[in-house]
C-alpha positions in Angstrom: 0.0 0.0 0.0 2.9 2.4 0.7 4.7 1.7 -2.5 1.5 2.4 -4.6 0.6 5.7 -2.0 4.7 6.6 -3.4 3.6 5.6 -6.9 0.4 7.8 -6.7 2.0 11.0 -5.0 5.7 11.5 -6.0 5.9 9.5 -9.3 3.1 10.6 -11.1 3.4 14.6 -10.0 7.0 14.0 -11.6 5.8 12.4 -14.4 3.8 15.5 -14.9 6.3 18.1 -14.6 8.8 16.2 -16.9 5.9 15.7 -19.6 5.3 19.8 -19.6 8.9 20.4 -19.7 9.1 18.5 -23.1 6.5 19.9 -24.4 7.2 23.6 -23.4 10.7 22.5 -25.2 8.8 22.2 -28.4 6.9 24.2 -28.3 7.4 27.2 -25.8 6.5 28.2 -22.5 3.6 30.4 -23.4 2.1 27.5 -25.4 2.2 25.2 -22.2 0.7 27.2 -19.7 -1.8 28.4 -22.4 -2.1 24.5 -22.7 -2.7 24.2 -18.9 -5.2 27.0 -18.1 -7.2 26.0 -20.8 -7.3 22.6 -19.9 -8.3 23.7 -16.3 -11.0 25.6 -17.7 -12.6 23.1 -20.0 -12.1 21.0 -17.5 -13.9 23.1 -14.4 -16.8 24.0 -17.1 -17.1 20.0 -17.7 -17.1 19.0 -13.8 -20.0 21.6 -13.8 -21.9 20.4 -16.7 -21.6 16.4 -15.6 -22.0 17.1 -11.7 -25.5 19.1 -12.4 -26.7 16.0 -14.6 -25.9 13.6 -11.5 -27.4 16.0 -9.2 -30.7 16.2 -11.0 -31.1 12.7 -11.6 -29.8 12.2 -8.3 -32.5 14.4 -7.0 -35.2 12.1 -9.5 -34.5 9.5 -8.2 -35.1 9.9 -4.6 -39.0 11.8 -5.4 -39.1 8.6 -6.9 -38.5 6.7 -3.6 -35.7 4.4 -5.3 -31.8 4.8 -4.2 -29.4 6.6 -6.5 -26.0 4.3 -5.1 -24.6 4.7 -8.7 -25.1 8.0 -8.9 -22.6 8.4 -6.1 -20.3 6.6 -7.3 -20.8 8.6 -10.3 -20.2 11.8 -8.5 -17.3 10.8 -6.1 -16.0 10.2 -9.6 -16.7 13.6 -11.3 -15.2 15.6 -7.5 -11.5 13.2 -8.4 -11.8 14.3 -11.9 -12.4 18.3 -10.9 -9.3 18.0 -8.6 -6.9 16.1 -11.1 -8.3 18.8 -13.9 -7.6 21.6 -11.8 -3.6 20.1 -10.9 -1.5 21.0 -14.0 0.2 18.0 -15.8 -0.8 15.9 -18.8 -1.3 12.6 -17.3 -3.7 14.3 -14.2 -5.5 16.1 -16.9 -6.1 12.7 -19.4 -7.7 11.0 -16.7 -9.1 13.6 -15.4 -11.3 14.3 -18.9 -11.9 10.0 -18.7 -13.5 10.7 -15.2 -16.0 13.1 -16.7 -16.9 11.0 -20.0 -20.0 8.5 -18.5 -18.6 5.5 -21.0 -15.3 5.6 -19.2 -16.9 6.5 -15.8 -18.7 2.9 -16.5 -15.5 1.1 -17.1 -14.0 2.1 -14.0 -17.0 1.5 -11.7 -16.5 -1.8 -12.9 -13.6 -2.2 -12.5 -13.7 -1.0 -9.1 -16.3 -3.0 -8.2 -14.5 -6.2 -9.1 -11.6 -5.0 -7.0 -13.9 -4.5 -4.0 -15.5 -8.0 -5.0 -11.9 -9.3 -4.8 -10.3 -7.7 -1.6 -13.3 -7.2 0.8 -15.8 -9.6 2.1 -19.6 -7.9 2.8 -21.9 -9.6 5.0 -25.3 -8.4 5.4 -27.5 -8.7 8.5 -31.1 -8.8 8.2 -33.5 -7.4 11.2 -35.2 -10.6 12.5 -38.8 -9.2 13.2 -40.9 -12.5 13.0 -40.3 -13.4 16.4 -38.3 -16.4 15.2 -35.1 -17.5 17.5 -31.9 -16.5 16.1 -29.4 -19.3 15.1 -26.5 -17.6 17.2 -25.4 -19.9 20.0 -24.4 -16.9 21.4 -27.7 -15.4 22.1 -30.1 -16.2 24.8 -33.8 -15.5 25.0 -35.2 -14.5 27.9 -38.0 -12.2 29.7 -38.7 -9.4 32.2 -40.6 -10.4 35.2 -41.4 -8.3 37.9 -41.3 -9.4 41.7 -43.4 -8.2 44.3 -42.0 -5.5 46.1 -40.1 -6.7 49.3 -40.2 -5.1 53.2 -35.9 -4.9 52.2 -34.4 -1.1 51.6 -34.3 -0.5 47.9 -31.1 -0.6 46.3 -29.7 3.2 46.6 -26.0 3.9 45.6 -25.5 5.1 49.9 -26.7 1.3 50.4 -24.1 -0.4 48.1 -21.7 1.3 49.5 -21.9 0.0 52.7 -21.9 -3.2 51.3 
């Protein structure tokens, strides 16, 4: 996990900054800031456009009683995509625009969802309301009863004390 937090912070950012060094080489520094502001801005008007669709069918579906769980996928998606959009670089920036096109946005929900499938294990409990036992060995049935009340002193915290 460390090695891919290293890949994912330090590598990449590099990456990044040697790619706009080439191509500010080629073809000048104006050009390549040019290249990154507009990128950010296309970018930032896209995340805008694609995060108001998944809000209003977000908002659809729940007048409509039913639970929108892939529209937040779909919108944790479009936030990473703003944030690598907005970072300068050309690798940030490619993935970035795949986040915010819904046919990629498809492949990697599945993708992650095969990964989750792989490495985590979800167990679901359902509410036993029938009034049938529960199979735990673990768990004991039992019932309140009340006693009549005694001529004894009531249990006060003064009286344990003493005890």
């Amino acid at each position: 996990m460390l090695g891919r937090l290293f890949l994912l912070m330090v590598i990449v950012p590099l990456l990044d900054l040697a790619l706009l060094i080439w191509l500010a080489r080629y073809t000048g520094i104006t050009f390549t800031v040019c290249l990154a502001v507009l990128t950010a801005a296309i970018g930032a008007w896209l995340a805008r456009q694609q995060g108001s669709a998944v809000r209003s069918r977000f908002a659809e579906r729940l007048q409509q009683n039913q639970l929108p769980t892939e529209l937040l996928s779909d919108g944790a998606m479009i936030l990473l995509a703003s944030g690598m959009l907005l970072s300068p670089g050309l690798l940030t920036d490619l993935f970035g625009f795949s986040l915010l096109t819904p046919l990629c946005r498809k492949w990697y929900k599945q993708l992650a969802t095969k990964w989750f499938k792989k490495n985590f294990k979800v167990h679901v409990i359902k509410p036993d309301f029938g009034g049938s036992p529960h199979q735990d060995p673990n768990t004991v049935d039992g019932e309140v009863v009340r006693s009549e009340p005694s001529d004894a002193a009531p249990a006060t915290p003064r009286n344990l004390e003493q005890d």
